[in-house]
mmCIF file as gemmi writes it, N, C-alpha and C atoms, coordinates in Angstrom:
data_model
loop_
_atom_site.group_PDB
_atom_site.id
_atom_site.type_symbol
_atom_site.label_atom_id
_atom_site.label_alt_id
_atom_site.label_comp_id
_atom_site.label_asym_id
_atom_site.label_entity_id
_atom_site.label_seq_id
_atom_site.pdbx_PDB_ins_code
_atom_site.Cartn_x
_atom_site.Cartn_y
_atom_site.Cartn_z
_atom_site.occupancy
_atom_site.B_iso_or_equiv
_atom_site.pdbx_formal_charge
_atom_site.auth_seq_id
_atom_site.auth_asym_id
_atom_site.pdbx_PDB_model_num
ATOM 1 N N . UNK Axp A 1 ? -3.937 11.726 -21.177 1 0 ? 1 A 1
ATOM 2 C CA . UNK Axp A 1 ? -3.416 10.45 -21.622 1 0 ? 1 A 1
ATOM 3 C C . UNK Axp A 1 ? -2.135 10.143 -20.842 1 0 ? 1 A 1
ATOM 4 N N . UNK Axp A 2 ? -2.203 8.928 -20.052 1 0 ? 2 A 1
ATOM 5 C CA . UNK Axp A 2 ? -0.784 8.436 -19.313 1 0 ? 2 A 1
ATOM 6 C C . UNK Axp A 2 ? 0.241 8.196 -20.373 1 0 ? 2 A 1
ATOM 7 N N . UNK Axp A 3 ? 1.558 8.506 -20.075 1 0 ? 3 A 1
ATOM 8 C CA . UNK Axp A 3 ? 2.69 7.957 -21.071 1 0 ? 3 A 1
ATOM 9 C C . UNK Axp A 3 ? 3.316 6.595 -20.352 1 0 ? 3 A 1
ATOM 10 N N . UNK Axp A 4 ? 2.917 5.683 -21.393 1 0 ? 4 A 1
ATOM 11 C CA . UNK Axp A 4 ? 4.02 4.551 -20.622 1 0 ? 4 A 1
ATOM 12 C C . UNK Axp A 4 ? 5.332 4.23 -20.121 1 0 ? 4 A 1
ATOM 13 N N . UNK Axp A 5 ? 6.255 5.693 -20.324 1 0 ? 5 A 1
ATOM 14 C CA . UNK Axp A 5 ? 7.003 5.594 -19.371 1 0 ? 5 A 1
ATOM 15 C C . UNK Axp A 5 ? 7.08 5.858 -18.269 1 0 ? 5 A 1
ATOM 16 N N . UNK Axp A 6 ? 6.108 7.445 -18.072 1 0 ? 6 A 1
ATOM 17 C CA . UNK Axp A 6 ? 5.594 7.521 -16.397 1 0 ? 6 A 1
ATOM 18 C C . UNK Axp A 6 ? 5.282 6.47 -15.916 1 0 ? 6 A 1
ATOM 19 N N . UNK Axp A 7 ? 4.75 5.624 -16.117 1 0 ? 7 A 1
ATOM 20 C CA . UNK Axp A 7 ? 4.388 4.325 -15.267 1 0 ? 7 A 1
ATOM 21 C C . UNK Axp A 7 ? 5.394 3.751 -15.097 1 0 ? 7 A 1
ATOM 22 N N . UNK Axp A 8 ? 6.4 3.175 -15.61 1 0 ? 8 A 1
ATOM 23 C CA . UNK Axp A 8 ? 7.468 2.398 -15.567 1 0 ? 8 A 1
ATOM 24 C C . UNK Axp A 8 ? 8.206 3.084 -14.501 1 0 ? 8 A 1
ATOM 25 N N . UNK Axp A 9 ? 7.87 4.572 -13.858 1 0 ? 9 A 1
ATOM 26 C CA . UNK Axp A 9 ? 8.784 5.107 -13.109 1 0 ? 9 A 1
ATOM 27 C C . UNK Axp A 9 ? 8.305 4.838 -11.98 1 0 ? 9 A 1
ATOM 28 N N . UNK Axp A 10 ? 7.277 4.853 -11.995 1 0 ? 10 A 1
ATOM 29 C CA . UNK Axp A 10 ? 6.305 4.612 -10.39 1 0 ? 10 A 1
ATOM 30 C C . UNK Axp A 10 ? 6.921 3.396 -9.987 1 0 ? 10 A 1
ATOM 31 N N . UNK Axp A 11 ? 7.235 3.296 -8.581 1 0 ? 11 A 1
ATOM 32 C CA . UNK Axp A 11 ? 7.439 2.177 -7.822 1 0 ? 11 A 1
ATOM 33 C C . UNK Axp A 11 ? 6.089 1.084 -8.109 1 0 ? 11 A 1
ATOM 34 N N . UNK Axp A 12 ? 6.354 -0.088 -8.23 1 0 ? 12 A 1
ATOM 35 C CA . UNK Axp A 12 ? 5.145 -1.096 -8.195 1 0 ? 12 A 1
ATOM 36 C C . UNK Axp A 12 ? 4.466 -1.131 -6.896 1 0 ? 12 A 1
ATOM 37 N N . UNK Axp A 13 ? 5.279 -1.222 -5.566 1 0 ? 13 A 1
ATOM 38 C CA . UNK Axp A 13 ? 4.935 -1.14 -4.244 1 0 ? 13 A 1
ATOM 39 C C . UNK Axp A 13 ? 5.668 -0.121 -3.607 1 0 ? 13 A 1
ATOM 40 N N . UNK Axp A 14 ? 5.026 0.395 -2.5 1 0 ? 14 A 1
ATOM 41 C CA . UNK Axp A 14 ? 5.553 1.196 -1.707 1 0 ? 14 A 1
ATOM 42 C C . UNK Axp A 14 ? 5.37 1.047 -0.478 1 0 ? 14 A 1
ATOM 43 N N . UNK Axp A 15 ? 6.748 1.464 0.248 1 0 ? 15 A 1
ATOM 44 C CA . UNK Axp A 15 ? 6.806 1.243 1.576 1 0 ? 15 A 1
ATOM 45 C C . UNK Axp A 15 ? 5.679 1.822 2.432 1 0 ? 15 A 1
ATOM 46 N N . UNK Axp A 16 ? 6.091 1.404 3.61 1 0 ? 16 A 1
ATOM 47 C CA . UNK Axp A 16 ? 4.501 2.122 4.457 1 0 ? 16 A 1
ATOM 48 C C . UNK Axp A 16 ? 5.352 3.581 4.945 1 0 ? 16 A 1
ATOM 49 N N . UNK Axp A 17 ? 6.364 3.883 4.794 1 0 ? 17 A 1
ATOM 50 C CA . UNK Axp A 17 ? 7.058 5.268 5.211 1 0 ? 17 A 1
ATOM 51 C C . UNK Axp A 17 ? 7.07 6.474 4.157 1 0 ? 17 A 1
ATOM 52 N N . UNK Axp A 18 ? 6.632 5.42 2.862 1 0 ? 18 A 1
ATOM 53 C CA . UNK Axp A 18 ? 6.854 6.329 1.349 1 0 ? 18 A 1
ATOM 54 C C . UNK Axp A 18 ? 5.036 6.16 1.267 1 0 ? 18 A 1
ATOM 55 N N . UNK Axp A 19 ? 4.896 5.626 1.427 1 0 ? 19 A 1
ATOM 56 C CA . UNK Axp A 19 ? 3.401 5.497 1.025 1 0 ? 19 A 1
ATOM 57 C C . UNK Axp A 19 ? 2.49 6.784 2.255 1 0 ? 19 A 1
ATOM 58 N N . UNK Axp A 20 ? 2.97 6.625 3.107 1 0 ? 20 A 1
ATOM 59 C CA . UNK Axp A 20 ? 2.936 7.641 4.152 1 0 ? 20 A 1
ATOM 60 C C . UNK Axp A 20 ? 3.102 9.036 3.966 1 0 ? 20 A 1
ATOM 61 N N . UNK Axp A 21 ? 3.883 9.244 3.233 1 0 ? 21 A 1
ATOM 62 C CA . UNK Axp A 21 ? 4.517 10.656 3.136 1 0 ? 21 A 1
ATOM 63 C C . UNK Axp A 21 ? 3.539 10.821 1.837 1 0 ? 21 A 1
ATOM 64 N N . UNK Axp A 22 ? 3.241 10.216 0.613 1 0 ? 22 A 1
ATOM 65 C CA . UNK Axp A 22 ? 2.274 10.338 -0.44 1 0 ? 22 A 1
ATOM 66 C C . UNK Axp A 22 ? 0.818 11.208 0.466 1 0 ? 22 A 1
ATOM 67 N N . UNK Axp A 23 ? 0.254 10.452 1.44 1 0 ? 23 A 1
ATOM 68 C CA . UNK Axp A 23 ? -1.144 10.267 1.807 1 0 ? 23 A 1
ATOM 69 C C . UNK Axp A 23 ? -0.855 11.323 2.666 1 0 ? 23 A 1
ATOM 70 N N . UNK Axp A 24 ? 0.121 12.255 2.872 1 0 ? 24 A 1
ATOM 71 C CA . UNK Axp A 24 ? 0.272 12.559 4.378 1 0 ? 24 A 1
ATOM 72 C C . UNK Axp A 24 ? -0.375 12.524 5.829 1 0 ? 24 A 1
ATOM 73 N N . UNK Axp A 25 ? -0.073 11.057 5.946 1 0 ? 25 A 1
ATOM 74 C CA . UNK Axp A 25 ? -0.149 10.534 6.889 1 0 ? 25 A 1
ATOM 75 C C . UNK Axp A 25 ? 1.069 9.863 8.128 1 0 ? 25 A 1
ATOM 76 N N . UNK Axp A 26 ? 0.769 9.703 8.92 1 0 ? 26 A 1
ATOM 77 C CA . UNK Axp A 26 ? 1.891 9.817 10.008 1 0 ? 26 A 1
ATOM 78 C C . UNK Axp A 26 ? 2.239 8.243 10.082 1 0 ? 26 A 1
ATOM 79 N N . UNK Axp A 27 ? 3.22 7.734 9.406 1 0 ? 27 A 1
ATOM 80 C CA . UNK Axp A 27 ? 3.534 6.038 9.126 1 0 ? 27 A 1
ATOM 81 C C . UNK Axp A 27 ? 2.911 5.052 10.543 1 0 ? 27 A 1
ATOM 82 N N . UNK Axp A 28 ? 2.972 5.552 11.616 1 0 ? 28 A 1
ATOM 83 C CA . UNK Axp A 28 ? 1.952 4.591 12.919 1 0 ? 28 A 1
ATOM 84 C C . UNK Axp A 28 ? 1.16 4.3 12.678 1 0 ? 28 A 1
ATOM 85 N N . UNK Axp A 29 ? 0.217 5.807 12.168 1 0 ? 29 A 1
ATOM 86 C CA . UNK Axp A 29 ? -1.559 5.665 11.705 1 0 ? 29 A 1
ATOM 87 C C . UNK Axp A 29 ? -1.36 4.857 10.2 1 0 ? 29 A 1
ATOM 88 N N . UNK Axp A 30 ? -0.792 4.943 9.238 1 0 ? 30 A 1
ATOM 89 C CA . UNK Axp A 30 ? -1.115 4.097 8.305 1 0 ? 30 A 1
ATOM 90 C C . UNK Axp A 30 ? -0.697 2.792 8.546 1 0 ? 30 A 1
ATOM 91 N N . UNK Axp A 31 ? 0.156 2.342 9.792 1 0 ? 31 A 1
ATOM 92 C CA . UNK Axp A 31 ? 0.318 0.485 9.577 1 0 ? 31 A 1
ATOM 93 C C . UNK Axp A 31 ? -1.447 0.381 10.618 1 0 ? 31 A 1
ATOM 94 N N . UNK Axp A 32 ? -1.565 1.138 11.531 1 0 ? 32 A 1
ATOM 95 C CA . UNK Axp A 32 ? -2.485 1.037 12.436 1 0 ? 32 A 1
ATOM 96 C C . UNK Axp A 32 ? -4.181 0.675 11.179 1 0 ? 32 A 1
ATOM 97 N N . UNK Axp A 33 ? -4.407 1.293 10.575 1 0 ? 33 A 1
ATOM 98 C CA . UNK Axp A 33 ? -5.122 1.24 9.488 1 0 ? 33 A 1
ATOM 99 C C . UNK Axp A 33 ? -4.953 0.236 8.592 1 0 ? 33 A 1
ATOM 100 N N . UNK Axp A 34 ? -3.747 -0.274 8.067 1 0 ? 34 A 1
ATOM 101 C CA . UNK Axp A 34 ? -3.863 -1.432 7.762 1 0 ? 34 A 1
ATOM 102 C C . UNK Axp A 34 ? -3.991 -2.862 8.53 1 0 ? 34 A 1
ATOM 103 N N . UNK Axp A 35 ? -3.519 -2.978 9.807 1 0 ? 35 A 1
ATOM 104 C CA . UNK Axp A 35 ? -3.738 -3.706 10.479 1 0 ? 35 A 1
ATOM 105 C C . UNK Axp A 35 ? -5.23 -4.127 10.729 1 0 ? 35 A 1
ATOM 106 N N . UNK Axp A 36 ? -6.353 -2.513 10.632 1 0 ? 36 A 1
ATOM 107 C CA . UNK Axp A 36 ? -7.332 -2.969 11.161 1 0 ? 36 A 1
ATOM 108 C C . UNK Axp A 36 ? -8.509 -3.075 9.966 1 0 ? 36 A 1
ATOM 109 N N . UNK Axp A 37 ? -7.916 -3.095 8.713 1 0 ? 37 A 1
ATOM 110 C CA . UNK Axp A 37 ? -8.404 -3.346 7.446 1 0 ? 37 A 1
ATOM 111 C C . UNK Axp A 37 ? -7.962 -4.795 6.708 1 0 ? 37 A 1
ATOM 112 N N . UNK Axp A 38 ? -7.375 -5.845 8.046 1 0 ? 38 A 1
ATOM 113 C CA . UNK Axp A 38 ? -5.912 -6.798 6.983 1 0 ? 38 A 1
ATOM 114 C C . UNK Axp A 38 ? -7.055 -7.517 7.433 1 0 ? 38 A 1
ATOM 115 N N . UNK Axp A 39 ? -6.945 -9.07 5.819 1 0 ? 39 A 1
ATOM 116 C CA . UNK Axp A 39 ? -8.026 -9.861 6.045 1 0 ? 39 A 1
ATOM 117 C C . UNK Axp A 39 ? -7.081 -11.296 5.245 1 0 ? 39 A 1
ATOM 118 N N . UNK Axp A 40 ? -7.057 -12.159 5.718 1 0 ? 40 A 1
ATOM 119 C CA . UNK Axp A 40 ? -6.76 -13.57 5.194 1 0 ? 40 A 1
ATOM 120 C C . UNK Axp A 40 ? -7.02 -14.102 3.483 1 0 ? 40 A 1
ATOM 121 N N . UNK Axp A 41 ? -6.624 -13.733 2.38 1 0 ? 41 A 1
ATOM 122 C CA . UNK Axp A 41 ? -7.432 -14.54 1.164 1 0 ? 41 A 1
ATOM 123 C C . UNK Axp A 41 ? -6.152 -15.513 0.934 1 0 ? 41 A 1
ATOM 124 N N . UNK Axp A 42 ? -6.38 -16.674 0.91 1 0 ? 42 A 1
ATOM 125 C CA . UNK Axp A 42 ? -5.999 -17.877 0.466 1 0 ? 42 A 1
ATOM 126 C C . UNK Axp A 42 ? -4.831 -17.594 1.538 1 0 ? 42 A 1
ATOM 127 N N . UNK Axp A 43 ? -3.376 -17.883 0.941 1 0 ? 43 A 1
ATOM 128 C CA . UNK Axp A 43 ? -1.947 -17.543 1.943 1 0 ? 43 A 1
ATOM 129 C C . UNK Axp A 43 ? -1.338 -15.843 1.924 1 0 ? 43 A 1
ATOM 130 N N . UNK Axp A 44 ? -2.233 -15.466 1.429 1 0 ? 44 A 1
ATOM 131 C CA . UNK Axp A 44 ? -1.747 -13.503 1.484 1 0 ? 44 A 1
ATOM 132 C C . UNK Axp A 44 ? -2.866 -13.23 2.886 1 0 ? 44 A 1
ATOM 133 N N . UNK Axp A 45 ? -2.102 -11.902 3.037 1 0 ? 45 A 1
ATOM 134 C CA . UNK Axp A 45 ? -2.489 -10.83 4.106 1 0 ? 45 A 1
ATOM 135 C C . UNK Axp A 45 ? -2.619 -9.51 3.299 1 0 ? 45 A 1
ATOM 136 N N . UNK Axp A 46 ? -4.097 -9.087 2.979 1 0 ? 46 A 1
ATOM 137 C CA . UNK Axp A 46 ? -4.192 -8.381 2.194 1 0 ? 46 A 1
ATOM 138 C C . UNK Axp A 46 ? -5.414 -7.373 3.112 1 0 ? 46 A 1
ATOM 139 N N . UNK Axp A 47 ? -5.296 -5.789 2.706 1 0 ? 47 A 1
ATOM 140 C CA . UNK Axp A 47 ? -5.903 -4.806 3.397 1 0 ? 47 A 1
ATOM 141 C C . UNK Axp A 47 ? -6.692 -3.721 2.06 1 0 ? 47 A 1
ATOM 142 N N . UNK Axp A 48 ? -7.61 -3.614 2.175 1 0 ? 48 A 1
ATOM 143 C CA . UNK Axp A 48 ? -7.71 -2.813 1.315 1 0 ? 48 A 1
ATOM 144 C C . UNK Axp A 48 ? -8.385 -1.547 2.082 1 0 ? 48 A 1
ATOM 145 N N . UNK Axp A 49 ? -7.913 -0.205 1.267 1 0 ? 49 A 1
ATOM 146 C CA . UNK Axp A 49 ? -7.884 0.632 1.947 1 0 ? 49 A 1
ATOM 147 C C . UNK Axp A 49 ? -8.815 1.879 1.611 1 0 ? 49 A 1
ATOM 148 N N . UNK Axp A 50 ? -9.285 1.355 0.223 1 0 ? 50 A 1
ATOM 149 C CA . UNK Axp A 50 ? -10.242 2.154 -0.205 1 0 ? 50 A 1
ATOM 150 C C . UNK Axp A 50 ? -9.453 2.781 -1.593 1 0 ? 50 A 1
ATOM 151 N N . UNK Axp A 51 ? -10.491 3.922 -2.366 1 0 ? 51 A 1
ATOM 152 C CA . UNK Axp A 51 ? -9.613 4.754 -3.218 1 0 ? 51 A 1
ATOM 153 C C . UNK Axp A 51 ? -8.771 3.94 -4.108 1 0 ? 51 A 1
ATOM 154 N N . UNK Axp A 52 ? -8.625 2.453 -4.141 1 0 ? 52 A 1
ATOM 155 C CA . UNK Axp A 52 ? -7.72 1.734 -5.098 1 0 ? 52 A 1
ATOM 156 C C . UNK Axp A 52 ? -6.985 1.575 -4.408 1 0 ? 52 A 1
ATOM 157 N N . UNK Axp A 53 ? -6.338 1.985 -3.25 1 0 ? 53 A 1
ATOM 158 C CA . UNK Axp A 53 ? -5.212 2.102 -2.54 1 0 ? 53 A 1
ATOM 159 C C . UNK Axp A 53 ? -5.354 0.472 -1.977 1 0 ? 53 A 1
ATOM 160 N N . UNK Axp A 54 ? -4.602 -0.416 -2.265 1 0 ? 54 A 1
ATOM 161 C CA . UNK Axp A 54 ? -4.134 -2.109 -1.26 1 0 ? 54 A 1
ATOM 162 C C . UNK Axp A 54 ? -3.13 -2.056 -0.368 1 0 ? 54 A 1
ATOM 163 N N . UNK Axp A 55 ? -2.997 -2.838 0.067 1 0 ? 55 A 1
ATOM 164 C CA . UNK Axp A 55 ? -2.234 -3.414 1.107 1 0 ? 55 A 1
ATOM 165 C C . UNK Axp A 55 ? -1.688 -4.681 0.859 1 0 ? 55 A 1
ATOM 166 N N . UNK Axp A 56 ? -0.352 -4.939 1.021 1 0 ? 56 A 1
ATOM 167 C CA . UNK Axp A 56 ? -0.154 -6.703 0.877 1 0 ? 56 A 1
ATOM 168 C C . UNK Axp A 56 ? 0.606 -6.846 1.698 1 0 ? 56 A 1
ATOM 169 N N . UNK Axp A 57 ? 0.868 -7.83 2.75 1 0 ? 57 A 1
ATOM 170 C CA . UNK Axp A 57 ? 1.83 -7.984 3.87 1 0 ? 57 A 1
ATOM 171 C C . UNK Axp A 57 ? 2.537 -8.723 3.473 1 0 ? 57 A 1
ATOM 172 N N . UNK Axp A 58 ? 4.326 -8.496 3.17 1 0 ? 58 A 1
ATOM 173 C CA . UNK Axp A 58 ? 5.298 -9.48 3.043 1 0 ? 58 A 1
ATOM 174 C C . UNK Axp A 58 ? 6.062 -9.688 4.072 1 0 ? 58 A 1
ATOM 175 N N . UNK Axp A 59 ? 5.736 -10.832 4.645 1 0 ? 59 A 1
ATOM 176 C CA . UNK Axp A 59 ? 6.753 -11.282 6.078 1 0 ? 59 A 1
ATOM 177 C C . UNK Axp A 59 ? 6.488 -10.363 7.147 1 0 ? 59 A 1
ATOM 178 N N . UNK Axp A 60 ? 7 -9.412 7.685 1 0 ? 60 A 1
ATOM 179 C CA . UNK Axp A 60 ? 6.495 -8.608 8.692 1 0 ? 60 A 1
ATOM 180 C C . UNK Axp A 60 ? 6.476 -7.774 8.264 1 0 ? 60 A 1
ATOM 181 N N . UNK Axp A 61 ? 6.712 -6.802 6.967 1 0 ? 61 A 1
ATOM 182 C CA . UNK Axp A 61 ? 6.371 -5.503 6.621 1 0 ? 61 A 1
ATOM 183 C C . UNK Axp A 61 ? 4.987 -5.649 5.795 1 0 ? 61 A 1
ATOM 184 N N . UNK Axp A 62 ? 4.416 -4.318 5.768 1 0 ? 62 A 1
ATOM 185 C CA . UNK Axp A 62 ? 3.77 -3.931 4.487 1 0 ? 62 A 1
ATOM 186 C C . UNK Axp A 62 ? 3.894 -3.632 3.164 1 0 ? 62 A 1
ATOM 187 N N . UNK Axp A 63 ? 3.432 -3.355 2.379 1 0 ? 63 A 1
ATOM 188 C CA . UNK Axp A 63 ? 3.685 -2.832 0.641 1 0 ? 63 A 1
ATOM 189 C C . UNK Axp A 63 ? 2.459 -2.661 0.197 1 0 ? 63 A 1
ATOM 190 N N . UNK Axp A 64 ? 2.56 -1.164 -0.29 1 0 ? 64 A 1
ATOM 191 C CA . UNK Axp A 64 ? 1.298 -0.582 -0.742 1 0 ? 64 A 1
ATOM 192 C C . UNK Axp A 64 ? 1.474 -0.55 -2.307 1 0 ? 64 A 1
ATOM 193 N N . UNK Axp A 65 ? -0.12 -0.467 -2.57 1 0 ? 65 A 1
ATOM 194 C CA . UNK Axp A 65 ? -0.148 -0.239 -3.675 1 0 ? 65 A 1
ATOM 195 C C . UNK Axp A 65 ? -1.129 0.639 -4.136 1 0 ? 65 A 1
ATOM 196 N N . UNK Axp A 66 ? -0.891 1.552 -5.506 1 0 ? 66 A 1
ATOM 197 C CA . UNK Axp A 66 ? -2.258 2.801 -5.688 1 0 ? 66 A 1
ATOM 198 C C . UNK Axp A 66 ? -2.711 2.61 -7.189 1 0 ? 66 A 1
ATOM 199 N N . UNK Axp A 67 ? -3.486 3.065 -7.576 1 0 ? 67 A 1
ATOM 200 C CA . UNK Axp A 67 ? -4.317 2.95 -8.481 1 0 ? 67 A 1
ATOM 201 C C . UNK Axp A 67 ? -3.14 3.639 -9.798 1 0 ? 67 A 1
């Protein structure tokens, strides 16, 4: 059973350098992966990455998100 304060602790989004270090993955290969997963819906830039794991592009960075 989740406690609703663990959640409240989790970041809502995460950087692609923190989100990186989660997946251990090397932050190049994960913008590289989102780049080649990023798709147009309405005015967002959105990637999805599988596993629950999203993508949302704000301005020129990324922000992840996990299940």
């Amino acid at each position: 059973m989740t406690d609703k304060n663990d959640q409240r602790k989790r970041p809502r989004y995460y950087t692609v350098e923190d989100a990186a270090e989660l997946l251990s993955l090397d932050p190049t290969a994960l913008r590289a992966r989102l780049r080649r997963a990023q798709r147009q819906e309405g005015t967002a830039v959105i990637a999805d990455l599988g596993g629950g794991i999203s993508g949302v592009k704000l301005g020129n960075s990324w922000r992840l998100r996990f299940p």
